[in-house]
BAFI-3210 file (N, C-alpha, C; in Angstrom, 3 decimals, decimal comma, padded with zeros to 6 digits):
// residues 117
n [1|2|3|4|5|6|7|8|9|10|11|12|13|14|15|16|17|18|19|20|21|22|23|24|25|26|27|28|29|30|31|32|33|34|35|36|37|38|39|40|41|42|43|44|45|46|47|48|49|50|51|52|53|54|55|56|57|58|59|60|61|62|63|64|65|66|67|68|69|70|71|72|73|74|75|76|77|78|79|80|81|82|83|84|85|86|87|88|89|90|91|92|93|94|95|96|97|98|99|100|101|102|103|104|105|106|107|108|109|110|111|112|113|114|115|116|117]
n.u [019,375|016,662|015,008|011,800|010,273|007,381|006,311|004,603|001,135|-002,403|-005,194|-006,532|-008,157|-010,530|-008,637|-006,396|-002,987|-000,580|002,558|004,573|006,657|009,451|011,592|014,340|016,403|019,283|021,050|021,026|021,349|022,456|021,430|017,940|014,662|012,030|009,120|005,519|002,576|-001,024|-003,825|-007,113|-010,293|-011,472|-010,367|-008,056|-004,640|-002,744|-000,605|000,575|002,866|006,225|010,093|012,961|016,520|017,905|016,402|014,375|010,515|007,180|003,583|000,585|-002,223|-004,263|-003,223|-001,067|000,040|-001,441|000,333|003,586|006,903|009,775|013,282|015,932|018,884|021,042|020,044|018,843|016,257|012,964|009,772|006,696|004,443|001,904|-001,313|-003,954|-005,783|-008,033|-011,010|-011,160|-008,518|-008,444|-006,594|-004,820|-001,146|001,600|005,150|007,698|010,388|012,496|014,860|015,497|017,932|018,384|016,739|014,916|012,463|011,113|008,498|006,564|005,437|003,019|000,882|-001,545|-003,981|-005,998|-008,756|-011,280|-014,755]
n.v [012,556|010,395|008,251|006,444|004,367|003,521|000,285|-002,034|-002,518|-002,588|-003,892|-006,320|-009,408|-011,247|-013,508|-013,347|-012,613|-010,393|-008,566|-006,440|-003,641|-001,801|000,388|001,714|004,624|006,620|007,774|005,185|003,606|000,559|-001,070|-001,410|-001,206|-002,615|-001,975|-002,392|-001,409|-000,036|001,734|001,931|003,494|005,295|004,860|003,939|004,201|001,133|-001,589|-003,793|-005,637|-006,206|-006,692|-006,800|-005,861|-008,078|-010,319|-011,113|-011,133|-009,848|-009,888|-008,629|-010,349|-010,248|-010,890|-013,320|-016,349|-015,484|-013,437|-012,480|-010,781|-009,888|-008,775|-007,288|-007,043|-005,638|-004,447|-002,216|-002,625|-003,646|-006,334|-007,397|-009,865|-011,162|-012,951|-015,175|-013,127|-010,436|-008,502|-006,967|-006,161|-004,607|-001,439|001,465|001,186|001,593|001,669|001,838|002,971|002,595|003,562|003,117|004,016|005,736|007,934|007,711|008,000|006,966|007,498|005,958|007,064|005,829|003,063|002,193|-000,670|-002,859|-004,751|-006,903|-008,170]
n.w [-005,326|-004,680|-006,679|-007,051|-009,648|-010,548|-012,620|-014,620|-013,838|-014,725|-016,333|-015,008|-015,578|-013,050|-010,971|-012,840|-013,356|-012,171|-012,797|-010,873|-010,792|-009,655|-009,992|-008,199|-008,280|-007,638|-004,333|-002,307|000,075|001,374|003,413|004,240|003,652|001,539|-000,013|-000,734|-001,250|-000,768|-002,158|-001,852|-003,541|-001,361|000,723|003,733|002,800|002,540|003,562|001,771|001,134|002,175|002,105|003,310|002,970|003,738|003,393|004,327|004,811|004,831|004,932|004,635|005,108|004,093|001,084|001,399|000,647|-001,988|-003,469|-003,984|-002,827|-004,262|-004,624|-006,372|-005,398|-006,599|-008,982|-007,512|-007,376|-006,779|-006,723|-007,277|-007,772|-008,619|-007,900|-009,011|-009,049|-007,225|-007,363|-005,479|-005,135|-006,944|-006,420|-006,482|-006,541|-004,638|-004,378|-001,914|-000,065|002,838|004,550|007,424|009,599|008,372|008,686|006,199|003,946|001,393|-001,621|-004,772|-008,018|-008,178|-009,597|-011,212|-010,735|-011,966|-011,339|-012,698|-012,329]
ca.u [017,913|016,096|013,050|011,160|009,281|006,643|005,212|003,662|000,067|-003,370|-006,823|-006,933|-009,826|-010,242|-007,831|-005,357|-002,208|000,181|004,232|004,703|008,557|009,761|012,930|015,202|017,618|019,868|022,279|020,323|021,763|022,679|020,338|016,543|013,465|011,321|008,149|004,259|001,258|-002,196|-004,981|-008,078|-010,732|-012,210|-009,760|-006,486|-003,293|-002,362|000,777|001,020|004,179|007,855|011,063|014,203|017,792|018,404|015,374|013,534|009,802|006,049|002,474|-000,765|-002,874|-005,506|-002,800|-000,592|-000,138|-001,367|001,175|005,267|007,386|011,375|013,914|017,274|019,690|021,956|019,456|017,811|014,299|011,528|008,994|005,569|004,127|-000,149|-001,599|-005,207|-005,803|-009,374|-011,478|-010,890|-007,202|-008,017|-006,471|-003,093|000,073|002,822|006,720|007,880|011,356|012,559|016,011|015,435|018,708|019,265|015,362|014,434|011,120|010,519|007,453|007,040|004,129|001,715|000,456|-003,347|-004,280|-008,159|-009,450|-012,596|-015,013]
ca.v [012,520|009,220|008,039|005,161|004,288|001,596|-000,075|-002,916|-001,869|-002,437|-004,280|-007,994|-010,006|-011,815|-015,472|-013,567|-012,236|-009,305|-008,381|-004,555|-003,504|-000,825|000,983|003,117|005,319|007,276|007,062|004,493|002,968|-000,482|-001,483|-000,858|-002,410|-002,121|-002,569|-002,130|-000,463|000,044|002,645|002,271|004,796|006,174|004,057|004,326|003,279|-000,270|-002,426|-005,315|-006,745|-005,340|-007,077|-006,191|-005,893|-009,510|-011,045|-011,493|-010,658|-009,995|-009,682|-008,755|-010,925|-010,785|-011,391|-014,401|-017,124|-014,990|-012,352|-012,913|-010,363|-010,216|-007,925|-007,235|-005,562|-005,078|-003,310|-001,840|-003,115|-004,361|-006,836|-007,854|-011,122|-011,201|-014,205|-015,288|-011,441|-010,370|-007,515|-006,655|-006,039|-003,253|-000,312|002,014|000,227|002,656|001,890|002,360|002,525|002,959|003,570|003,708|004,111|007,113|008,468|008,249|007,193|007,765|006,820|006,265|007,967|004,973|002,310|001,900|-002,304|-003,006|-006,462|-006,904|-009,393]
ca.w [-005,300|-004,992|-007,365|-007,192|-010,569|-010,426|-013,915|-014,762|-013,648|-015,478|-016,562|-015,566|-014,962|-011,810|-011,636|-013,695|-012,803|-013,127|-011,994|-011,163|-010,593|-009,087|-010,086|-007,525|-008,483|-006,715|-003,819|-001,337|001,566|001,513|004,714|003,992|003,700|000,046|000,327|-001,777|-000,619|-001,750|-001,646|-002,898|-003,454|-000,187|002,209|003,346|002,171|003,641|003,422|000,987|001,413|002,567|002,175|003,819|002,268|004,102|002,119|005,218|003,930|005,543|004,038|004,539|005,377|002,637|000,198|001,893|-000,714|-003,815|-004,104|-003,777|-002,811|-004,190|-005,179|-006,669|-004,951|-007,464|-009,602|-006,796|-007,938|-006,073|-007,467|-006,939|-008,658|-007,609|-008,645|-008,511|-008,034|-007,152|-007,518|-004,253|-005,460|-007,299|-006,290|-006,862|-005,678|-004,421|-003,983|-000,909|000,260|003,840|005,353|009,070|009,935|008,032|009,353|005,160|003,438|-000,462|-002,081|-005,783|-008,164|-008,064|-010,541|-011,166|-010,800|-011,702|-011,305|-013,136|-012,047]
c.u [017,451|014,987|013,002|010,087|008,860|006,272|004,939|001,908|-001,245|-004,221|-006,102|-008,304|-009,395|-009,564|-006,898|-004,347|-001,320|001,242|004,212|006,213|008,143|011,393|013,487|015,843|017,715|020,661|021,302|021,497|021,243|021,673|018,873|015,745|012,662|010,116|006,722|003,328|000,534|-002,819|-006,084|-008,951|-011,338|-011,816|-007,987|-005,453|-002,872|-001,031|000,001|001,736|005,501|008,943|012,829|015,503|018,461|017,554|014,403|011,863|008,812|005,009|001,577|-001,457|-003,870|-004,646|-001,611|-000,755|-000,754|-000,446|002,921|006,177|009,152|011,816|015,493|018,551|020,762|021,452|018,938|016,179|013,884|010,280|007,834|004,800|002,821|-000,269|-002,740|-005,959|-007,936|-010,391|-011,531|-009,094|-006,905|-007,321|-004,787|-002,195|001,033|004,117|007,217|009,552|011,948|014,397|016,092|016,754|018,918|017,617|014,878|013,142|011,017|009,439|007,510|005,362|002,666|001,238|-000,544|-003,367|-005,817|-007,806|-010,702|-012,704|-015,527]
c.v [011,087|009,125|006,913|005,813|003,358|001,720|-001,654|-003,138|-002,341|-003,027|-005,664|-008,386|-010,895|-013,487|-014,533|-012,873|-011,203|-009,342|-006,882|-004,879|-002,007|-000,347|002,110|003,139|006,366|006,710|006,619|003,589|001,762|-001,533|-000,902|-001,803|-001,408|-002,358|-001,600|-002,057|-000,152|000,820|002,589|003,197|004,728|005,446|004,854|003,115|002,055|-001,243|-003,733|-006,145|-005,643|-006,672|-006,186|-006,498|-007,240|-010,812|-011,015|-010,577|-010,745|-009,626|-009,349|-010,037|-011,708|-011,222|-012,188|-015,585|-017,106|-013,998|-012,359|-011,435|-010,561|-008,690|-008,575|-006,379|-004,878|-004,176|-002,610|-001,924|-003,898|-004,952|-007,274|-008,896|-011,312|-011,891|-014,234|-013,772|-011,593|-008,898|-006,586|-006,015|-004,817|-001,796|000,115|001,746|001,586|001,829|002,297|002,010|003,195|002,885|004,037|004,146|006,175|008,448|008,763|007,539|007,637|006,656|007,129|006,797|007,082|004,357|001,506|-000,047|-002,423|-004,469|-006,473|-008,391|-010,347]
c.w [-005,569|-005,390|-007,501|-008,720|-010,926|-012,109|-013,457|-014,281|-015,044|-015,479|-016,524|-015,109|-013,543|-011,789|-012,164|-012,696|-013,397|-012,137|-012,239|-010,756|-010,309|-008,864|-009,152|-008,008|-007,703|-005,643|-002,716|-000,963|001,149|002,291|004,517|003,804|002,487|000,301|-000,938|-000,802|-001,333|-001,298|-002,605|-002,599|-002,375|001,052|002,338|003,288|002,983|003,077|002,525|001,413|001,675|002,350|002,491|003,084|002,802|003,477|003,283|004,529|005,265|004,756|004,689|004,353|003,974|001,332|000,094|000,827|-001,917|-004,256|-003,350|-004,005|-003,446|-004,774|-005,393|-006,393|-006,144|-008,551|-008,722|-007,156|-007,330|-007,027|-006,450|-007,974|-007,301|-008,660|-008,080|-007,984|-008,224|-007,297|-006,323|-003,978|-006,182|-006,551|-006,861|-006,134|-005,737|-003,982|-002,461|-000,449|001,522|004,040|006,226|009,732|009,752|008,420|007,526|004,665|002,029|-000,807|-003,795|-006,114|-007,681|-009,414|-010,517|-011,142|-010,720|-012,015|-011,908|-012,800|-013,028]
res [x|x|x|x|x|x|x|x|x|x|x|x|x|x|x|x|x|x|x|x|x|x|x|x|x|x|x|x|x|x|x|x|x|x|x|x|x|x|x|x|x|x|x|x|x|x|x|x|x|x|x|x|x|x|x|x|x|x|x|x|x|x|x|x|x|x|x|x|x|x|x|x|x|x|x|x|x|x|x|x|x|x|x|x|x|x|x|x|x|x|x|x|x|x|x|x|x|x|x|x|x|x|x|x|x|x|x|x|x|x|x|x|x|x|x|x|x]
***
């Protein structure tokens, strides 16, 4: 059984910055792509950032030189480092982990991010 469990999550003001992580466990496939996703209230869910098990990485647009994708394969953990975040940043970040190969997708519970202005 695979679980993603995001933390780091919570109240900053706008300019500041926060690091969420995202722990898998379980038996995951070598080849995959990790990736963070956002939903805020009365939209839908939209890509952040992804990084693939080769490092190769991609972003969103709106958050292109404030927020740095990495991970560790050896822990299986995915990171997110948002910098200069904005109120516009608020919403709940989800986990996301893909293994196309094997046709799998797991998502984790979700970890609230408010920006106050």
């Amino acid at each position: 059984q695979v679980q993603l469990v995001e933390s780091g999550g919570g109240l900053v003001q706008a300019g500041g910055s926060l690091r969420l992580s995202c722990a898998i466990s379980g038996s995951v496939f070598s080849i995959n792509v990790m990736g963070w996703y956002r939903q805020a209230p009365g939209k839908q869910r939209e890509l952040v950032a992804r990084i693939g098990s080769s490092g190769w990485t991609n972003y969103a647009d709106s958050v292109k030189g404030r927020f740095t994708i990495s991970r560790d394969n050896a822990k299986n953990t995915v990171y997110l480092q948002m910098n200069s975040l904005k109120p516009e940043d608020t919403a709940v970040y989800y986990c996301n982990l893909e293994v196309s190969m094997a046709g799998q997708n797991y998502w984790g519970q979700g970890t609230q991010v408010t920006v106050s202005s």
